[in-house]
PDB file of N, CA, C and O in Angstrom:
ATOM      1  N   UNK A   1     -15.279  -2.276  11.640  1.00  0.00           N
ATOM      2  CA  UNK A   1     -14.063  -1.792  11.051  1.00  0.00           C
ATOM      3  C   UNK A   1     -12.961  -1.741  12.091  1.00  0.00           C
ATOM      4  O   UNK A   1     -13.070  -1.102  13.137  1.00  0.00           O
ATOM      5  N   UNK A   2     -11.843  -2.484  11.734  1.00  0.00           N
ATOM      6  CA  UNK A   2     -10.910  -2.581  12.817  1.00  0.00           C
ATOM      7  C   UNK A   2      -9.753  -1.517  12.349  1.00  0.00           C
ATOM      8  O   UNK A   2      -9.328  -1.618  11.199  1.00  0.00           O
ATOM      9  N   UNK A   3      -9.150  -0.336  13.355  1.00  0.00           N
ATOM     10  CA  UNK A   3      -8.083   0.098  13.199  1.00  0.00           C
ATOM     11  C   UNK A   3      -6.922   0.010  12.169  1.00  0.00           C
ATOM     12  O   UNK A   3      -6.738  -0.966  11.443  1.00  0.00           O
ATOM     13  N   UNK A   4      -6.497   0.636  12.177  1.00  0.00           N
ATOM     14  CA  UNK A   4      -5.192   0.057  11.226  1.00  0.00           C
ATOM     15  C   UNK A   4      -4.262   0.991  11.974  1.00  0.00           C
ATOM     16  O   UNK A   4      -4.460   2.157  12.314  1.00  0.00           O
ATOM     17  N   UNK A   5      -2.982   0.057  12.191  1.00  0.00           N
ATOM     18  CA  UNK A   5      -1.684   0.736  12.689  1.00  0.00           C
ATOM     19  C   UNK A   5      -0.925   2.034  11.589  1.00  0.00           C
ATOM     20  O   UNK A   5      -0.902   1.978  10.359  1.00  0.00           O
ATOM     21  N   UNK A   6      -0.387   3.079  12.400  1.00  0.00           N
ATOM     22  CA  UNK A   6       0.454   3.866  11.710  1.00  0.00           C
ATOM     23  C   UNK A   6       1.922   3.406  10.930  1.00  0.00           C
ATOM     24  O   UNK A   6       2.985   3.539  11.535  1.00  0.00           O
ATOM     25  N   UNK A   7       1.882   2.891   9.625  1.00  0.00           N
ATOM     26  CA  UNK A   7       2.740   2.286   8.832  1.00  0.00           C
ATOM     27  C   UNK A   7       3.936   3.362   7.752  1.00  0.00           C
ATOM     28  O   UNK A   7       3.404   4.209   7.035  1.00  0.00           O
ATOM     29  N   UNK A   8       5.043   3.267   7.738  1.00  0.00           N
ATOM     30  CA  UNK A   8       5.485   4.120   6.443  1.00  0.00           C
ATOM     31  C   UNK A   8       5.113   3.440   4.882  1.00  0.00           C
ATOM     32  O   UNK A   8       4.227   2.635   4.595  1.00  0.00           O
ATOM     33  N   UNK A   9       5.879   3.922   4.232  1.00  0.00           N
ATOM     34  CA  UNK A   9       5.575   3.455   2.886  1.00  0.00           C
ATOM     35  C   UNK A   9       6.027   2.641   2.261  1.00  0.00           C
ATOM     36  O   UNK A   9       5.640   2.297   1.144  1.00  0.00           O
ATOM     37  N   UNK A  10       7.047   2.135   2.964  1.00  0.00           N
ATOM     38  CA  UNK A  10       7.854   0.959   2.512  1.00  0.00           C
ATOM     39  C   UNK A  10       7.311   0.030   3.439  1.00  0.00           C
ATOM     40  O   UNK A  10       7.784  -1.083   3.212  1.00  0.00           O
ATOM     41  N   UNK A  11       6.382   0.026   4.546  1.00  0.00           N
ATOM     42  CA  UNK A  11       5.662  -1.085   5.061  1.00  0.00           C
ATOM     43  C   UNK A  11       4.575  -1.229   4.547  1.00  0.00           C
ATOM     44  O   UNK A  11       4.025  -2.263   4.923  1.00  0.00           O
ATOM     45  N   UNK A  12       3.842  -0.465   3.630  1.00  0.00           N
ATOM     46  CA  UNK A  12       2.840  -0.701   3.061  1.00  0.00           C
ATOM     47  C   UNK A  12       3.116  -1.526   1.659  1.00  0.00           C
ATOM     48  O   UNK A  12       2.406  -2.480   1.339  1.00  0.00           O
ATOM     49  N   UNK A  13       4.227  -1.059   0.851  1.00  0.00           N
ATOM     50  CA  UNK A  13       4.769  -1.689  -0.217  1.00  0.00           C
ATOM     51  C   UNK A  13       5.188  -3.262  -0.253  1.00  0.00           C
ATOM     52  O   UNK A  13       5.105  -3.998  -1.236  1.00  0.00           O
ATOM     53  N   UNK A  14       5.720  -3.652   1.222  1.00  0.00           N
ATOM     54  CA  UNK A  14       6.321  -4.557   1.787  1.00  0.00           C
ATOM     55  C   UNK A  14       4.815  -5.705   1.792  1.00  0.00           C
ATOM     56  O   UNK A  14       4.761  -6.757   1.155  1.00  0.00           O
ATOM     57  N   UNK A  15       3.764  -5.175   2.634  1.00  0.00           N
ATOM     58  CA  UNK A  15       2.928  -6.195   2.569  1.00  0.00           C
ATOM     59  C   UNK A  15       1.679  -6.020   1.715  1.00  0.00           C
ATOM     60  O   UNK A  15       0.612  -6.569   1.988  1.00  0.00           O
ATOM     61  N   UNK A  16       1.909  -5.070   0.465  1.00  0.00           N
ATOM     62  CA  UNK A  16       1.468  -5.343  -0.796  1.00  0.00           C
ATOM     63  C   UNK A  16       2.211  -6.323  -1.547  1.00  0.00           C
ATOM     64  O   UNK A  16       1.581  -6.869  -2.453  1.00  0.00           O
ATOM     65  N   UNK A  17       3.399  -6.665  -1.376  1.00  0.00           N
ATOM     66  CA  UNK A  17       4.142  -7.902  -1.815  1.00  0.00           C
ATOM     67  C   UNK A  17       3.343  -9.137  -2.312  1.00  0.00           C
ATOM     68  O   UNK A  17       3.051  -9.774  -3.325  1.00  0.00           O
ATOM     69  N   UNK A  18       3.116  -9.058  -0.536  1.00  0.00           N
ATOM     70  CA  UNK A  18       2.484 -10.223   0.022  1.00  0.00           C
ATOM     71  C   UNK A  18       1.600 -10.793  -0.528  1.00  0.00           C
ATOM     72  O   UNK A  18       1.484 -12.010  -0.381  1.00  0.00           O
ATOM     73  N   UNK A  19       0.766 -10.101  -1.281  1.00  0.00           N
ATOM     74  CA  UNK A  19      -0.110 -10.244  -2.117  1.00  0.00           C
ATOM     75  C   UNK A  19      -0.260 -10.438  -3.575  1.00  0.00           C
ATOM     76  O   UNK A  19      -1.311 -10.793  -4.109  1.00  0.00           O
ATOM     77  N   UNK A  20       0.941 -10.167  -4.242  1.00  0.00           N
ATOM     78  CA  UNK A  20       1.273 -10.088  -5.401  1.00  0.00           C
ATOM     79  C   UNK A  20       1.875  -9.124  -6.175  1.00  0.00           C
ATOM     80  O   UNK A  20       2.690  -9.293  -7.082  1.00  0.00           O
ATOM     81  N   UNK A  21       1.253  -7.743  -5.602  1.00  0.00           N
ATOM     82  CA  UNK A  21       1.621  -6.823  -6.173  1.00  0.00           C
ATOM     83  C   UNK A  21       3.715  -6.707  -6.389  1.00  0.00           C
ATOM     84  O   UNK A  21       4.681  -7.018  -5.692  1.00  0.00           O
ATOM     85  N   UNK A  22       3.507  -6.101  -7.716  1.00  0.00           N
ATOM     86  CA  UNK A  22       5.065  -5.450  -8.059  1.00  0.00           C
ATOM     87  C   UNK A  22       5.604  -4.605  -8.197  1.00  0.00           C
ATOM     88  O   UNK A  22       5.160  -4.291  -9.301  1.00  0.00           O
ATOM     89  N   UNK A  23       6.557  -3.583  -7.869  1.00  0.00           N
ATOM     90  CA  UNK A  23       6.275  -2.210  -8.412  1.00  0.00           C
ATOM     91  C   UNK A  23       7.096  -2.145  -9.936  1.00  0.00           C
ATOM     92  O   UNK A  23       8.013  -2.803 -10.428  1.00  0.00           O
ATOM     93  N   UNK A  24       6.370  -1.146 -10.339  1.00  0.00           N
ATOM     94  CA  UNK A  24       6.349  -1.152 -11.621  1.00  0.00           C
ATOM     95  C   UNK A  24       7.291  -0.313 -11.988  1.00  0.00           C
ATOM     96  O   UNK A  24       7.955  -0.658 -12.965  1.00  0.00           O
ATOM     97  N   UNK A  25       7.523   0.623 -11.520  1.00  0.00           N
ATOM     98  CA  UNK A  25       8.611   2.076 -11.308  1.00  0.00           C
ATOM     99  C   UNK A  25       8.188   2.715 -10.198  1.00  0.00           C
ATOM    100  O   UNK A  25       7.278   2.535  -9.389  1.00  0.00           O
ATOM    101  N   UNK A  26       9.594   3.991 -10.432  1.00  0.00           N
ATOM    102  CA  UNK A  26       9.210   4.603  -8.981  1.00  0.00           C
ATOM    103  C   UNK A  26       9.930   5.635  -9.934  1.00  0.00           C
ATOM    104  O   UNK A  26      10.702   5.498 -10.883  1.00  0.00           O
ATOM    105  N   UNK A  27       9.313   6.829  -9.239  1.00  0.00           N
ATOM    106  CA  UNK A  27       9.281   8.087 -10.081  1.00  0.00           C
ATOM    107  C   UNK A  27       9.645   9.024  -8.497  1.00  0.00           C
ATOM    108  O   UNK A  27       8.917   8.900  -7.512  1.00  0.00           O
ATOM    109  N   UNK A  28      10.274   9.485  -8.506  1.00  0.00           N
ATOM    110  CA  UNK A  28      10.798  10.618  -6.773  1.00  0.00           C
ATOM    111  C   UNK A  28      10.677   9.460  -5.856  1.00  0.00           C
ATOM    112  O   UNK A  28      11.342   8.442  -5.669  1.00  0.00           O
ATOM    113  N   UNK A  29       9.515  10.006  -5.308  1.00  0.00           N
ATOM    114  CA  UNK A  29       9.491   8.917  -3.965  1.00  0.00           C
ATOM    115  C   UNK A  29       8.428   8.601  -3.875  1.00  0.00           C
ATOM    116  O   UNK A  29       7.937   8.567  -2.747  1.00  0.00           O
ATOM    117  N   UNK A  30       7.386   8.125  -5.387  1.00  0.00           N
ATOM    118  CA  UNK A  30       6.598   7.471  -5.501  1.00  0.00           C
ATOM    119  C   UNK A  30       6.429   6.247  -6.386  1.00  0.00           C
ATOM    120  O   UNK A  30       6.523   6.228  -7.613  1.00  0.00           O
ATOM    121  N   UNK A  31       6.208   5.393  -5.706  1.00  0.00           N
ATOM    122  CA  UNK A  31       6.389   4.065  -6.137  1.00  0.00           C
ATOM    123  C   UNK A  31       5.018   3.691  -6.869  1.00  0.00           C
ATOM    124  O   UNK A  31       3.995   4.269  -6.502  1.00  0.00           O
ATOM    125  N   UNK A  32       4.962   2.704  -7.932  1.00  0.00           N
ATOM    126  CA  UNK A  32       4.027   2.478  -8.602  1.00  0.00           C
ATOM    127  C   UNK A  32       3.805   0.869  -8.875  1.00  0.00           C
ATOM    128  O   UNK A  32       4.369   0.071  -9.624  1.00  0.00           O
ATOM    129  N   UNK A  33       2.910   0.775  -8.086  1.00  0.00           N
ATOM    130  CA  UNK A  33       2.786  -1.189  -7.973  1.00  0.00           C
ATOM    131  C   UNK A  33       1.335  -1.429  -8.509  1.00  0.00           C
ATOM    132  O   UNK A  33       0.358  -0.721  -8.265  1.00  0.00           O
ATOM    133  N   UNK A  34       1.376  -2.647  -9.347  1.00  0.00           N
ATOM    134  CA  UNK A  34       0.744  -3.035 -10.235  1.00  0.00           C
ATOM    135  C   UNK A  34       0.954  -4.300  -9.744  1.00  0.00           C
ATOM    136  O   UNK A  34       1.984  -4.695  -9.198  1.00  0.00           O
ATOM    137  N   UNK A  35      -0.380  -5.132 -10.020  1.00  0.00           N
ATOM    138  CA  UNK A  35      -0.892  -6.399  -9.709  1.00  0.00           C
ATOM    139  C   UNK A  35      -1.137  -7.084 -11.364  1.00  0.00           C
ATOM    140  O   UNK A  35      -1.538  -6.355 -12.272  1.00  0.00           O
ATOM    141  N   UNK A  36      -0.916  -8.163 -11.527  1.00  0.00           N
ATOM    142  CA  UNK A  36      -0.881  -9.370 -12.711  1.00  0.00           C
ATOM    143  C   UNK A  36      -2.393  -9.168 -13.109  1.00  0.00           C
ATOM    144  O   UNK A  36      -2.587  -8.962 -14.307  1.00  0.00           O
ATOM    145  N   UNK A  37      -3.435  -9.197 -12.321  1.00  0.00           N
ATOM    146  CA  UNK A  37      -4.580  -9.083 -12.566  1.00  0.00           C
ATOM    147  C   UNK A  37      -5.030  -7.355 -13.270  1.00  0.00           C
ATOM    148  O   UNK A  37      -5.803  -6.770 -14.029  1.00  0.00           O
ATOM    149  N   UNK A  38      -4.325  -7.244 -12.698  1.00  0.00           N
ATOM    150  CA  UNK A  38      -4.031  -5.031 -13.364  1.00  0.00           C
ATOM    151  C   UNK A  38      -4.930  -4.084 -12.792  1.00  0.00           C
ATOM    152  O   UNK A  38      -5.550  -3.151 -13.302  1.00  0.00           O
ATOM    153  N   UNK A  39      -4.848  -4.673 -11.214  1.00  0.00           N
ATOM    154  CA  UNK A  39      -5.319  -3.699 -10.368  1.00  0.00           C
ATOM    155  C   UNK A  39      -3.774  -2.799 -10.016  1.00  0.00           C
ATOM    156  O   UNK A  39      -2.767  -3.476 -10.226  1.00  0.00           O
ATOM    157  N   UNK A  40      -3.577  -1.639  -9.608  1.00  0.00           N
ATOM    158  CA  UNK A  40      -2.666  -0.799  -9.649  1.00  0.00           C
ATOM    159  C   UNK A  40      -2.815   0.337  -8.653  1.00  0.00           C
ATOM    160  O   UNK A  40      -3.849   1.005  -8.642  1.00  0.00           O
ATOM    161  N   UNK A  41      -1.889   0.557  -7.879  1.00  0.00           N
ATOM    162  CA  UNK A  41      -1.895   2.079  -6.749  1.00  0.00           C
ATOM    163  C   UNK A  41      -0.670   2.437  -6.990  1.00  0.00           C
ATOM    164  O   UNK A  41       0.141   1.761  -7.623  1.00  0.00           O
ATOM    165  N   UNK A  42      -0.409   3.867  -6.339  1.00  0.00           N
ATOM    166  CA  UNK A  42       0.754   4.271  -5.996  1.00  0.00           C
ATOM    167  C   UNK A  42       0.756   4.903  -4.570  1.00  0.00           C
ATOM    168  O   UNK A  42      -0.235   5.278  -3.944  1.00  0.00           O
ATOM    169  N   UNK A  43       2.184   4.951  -4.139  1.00  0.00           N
ATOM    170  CA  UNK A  43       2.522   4.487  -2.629  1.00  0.00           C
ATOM    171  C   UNK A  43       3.300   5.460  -2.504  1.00  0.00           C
ATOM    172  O   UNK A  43       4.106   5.514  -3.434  1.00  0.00           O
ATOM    173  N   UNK A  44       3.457   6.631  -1.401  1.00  0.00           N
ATOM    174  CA  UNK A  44       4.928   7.557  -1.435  1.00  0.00           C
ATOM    175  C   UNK A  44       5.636   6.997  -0.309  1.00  0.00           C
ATOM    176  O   UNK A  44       4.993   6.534   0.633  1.00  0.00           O
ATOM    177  N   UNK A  45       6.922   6.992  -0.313  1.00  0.00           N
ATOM    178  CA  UNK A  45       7.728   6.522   0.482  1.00  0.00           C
ATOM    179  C   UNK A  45       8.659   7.595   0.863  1.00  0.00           C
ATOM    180  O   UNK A  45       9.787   7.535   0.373  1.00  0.00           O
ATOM    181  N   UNK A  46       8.351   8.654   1.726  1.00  0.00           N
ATOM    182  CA  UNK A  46       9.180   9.566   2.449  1.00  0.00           C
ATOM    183  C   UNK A  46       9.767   8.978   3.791  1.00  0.00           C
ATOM    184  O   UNK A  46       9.072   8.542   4.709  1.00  0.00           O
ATOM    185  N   UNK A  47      11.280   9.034   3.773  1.00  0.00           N
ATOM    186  CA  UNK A  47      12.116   9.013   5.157  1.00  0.00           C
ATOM    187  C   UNK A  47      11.227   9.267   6.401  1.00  0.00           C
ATOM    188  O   UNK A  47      11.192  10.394   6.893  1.00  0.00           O
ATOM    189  N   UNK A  48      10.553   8.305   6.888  1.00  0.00           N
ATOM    190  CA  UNK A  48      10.602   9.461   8.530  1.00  0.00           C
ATOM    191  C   UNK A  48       8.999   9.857   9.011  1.00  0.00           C
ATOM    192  O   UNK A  48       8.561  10.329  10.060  1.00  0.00           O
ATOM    193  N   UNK A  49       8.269   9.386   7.587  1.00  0.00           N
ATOM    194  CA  UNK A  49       6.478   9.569   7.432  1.00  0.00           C
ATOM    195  C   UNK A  49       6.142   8.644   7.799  1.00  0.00           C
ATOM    196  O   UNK A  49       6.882   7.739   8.185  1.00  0.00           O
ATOM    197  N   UNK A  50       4.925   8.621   7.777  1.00  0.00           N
ATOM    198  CA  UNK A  50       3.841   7.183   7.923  1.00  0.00           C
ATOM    199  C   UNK A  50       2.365   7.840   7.052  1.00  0.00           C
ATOM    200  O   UNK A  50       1.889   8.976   7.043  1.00  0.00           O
ATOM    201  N   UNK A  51       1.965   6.646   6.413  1.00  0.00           N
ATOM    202  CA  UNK A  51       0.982   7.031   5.901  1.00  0.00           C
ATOM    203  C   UNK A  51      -0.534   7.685   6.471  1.00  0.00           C
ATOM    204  O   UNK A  51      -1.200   7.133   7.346  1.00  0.00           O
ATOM    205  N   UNK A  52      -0.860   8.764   5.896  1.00  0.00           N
ATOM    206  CA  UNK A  52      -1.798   9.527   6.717  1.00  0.00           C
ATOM    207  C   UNK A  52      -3.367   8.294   6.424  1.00  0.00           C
ATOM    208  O   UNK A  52      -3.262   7.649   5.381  1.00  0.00           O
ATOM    209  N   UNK A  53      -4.549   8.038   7.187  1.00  0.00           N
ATOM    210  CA  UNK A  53      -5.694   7.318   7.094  1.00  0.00           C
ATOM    211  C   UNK A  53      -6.168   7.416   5.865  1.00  0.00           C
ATOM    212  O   UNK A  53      -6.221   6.325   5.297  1.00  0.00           O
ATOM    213  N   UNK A  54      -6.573   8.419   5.175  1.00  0.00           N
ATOM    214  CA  UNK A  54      -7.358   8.435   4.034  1.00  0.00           C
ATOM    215  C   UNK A  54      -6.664   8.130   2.968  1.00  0.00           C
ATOM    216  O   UNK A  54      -7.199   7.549   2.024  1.00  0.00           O
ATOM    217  N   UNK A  55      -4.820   8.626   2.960  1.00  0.00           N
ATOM    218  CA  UNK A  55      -4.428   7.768   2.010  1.00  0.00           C
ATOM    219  C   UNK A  55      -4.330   6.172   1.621  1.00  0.00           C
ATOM    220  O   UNK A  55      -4.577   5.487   0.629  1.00  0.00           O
ATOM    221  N   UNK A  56      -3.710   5.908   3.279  1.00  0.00           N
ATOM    222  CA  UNK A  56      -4.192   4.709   2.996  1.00  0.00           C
ATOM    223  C   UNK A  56      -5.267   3.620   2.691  1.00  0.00           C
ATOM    224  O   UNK A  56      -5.079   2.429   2.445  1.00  0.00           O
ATOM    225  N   UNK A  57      -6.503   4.351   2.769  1.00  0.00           N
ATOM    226  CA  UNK A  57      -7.565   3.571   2.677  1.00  0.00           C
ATOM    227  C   UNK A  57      -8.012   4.069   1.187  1.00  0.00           C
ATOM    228  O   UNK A  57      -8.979   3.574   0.608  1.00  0.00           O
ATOM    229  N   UNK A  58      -7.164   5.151   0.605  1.00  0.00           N
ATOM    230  CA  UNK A  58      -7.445   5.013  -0.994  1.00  0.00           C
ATOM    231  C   UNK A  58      -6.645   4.029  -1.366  1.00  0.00           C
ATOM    232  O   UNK A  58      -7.237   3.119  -1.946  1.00  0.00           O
ATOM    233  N   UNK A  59      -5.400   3.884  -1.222  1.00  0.00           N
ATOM    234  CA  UNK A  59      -4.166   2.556  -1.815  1.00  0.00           C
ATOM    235  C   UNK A  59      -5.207   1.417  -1.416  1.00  0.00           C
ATOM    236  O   UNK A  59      -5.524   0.748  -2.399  1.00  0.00           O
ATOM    237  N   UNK A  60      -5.928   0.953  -0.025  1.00  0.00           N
ATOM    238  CA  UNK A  60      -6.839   0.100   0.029  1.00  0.00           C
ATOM    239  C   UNK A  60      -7.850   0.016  -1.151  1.00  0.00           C
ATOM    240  O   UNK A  60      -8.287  -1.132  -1.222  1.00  0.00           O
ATOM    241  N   UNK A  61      -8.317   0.754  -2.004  1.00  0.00           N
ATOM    242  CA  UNK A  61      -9.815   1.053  -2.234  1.00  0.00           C
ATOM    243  C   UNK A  61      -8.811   0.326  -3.409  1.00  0.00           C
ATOM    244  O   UNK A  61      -9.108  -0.814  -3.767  1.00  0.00           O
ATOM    245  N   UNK A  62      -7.689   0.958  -3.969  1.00  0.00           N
ATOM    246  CA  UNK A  62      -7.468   0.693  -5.325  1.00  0.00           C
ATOM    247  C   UNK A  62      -6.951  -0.758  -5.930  1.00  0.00           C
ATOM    248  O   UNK A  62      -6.791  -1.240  -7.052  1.00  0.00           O
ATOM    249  N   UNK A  63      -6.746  -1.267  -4.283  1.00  0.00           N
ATOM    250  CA  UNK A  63      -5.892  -2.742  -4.587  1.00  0.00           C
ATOM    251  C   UNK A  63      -6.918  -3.230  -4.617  1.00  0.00           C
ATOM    252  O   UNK A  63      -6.924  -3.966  -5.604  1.00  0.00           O
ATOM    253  N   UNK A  64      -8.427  -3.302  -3.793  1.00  0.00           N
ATOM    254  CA  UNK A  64      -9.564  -4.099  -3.711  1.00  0.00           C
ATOM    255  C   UNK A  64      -9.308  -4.720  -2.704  1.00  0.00           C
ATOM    256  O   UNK A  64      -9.796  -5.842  -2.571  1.00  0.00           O
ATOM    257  N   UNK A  65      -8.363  -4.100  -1.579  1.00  0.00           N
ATOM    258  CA  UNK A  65      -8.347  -5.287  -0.182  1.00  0.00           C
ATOM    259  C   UNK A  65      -8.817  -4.597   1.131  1.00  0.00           C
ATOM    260  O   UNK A  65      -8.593  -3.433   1.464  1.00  0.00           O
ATOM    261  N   UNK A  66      -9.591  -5.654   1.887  1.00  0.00           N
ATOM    262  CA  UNK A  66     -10.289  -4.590   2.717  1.00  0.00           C
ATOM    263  C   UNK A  66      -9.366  -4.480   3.926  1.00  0.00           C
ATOM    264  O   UNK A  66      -8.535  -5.384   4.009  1.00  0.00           O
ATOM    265  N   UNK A  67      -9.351  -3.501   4.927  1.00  0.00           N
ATOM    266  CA  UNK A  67      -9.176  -3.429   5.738  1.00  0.00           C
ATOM    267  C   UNK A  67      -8.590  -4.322   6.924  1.00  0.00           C
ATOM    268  O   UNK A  67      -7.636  -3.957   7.613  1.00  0.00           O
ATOM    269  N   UNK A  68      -9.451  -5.866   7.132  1.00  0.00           N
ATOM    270  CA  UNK A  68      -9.428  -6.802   7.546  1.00  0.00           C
ATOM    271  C   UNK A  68      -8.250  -8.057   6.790  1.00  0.00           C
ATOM    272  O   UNK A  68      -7.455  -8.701   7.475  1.00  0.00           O
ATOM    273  N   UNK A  69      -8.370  -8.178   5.403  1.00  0.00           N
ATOM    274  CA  UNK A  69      -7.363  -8.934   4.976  1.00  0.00           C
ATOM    275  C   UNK A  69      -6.040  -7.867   5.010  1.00  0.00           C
ATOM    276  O   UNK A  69      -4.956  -8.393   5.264  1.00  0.00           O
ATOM    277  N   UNK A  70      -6.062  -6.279   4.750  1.00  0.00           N
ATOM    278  CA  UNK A  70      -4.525  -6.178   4.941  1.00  0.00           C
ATOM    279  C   UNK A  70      -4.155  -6.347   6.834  1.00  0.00           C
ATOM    280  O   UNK A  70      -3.199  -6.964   7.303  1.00  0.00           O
ATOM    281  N   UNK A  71      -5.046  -5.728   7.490  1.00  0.00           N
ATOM    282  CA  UNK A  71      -4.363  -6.203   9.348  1.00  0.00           C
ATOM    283  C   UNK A  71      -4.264  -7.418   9.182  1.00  0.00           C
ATOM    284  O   UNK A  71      -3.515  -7.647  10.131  1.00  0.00           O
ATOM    285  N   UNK A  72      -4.472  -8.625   8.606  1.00  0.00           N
ATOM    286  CA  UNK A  72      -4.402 -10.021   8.915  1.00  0.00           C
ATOM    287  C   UNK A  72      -2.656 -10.414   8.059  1.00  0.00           C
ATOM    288  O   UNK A  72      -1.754 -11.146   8.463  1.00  0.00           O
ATOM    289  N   UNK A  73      -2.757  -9.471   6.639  1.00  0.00           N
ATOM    290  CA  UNK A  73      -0.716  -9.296   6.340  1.00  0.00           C
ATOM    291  C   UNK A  73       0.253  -8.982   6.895  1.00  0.00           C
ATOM    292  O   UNK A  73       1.417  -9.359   6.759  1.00  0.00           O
ATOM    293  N   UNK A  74      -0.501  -7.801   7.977  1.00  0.00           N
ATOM    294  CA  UNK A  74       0.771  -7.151   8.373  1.00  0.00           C
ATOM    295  C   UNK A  74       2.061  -8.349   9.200  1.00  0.00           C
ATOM    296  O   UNK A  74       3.154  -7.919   9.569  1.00  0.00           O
TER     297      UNK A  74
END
């Protein structure tokens, strides 16, 4: 299991792109991206944060991408 860098939420959104995903709405400062195939997460995007590990590796769990293919997007 390789590391993953400290990212905000608009860099995580950014290279969920990459992949397909769209967001679907955004409700406060949570964004809601949905994939064609209709896999789906949501992402918070606070000023000034970075996403804490376990969240991000739930937004991982929910897109179905491991670890290794998102460090290879960034």
């Amino acid at each position: 299991m390789s590391k993953l860098p400290s990212l905000t939420g608009q860099q995580v959104i950014t290279t969920l792109k990459k992949v397909g995903f769209e967001v679907a709405r955004i409700r406060d400062s949570h964004y809601f991206l949905i994939h064609s195939d209709g896999r789906q997460t949501v992402v918070p995007v606070h000023s000034g944060e970075t996403i804490g590990f376990g969240l991000l590796a739930q937004i991982l769990r929910d897109c179905q991408i491991s670890r290794e293919e998102f460090r290879k997007l960034l």
